[in-house]
N, C-alpha and C positions, 0 to 999 in steps of 0.2 A: 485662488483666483481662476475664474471658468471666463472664456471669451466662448461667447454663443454666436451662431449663424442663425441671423432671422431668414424668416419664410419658409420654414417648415412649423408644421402644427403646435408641436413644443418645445422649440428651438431644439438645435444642435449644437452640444457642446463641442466646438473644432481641439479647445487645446485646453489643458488644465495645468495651472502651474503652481509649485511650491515655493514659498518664498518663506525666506530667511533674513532677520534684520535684529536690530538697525544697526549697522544699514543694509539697507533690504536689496537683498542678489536672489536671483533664481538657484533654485539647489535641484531642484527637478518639474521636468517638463513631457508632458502625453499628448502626445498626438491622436487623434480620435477622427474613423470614418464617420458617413453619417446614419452607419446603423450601432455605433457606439464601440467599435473594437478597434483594438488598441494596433497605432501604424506603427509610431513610435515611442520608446522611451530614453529622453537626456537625461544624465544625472552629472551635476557639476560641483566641483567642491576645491577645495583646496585656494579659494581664493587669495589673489594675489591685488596689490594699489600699486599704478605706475602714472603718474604724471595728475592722480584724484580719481584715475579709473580702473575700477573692479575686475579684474579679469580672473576665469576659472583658469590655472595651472592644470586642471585633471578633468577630462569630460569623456562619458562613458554614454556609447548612443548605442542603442539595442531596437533589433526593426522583429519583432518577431514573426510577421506572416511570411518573411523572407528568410528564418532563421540566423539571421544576420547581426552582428556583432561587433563594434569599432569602439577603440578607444585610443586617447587623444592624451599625451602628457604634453604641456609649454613646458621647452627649457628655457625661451627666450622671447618676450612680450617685446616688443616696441611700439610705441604710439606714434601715429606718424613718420615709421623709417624712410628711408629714400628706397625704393626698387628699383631694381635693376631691368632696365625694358627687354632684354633676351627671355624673361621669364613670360613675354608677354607674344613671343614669336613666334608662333606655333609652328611653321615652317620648319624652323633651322630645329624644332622638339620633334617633329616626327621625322628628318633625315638623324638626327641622331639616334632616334630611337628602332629605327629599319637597319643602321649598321651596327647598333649592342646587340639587335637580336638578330641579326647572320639575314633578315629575309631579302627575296630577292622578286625584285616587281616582274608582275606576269601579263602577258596582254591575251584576252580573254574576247570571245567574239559570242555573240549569239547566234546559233543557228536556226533559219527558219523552218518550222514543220513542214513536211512534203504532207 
């Protein structure tokens, strides 16, 4: 499956994906600039069914102009869980994260050119 971007001469393919069925899940997925090189590559597998939906347990995302490299194992799927709104704090995320890393705030002035 190719999703094309109209309005260039002979389309651009933005993304190409591999699919796997039935029932039919993505197993990998290419991201494509639009002179056709490769931004990224997903590779997902290990599918898990929680409540009638598919989720990848293992996703392997590869950016190669970046030499860059992430992968992702689910120990724990939930549909619909309750979150907890301190994850949504960012506040009380970056004082905690200035006292784990010892830093200490600086006041910094610009000086103007003579």
């Amino acid at each position: 499956l190719e999703i094309i971007e109209r309005g260039f001469p002979r389309g651009w393919v933005r993304r190409r994906f591999t699919l796997r069925g039935l029932p039919w899940v993505v197993v990998r997925s290419v991201r494509l600039d639009k002179e056709g090189r490769v931004l990224a590559v997903i590779t997902k597998d290990i599918y898990q069914v929680k409540d009638g939906v598919h989720f990848p347990a293992h996703i392997d995302a590869e950016f190669p102009g970046e030499n860059t490299r992430m992968t992702f194992d689910m120990r724990a799927i939930q549909v619909n869980g309750e979150l907890d709104g301190k994850v949504f704090d960012i506040e009380a995320i970056r004082k905690r994260l200035v006292e784990e890393l010892g830093h200490t705030r600086v006041q910094w002035e610009e000086k103007q050119a003579l």
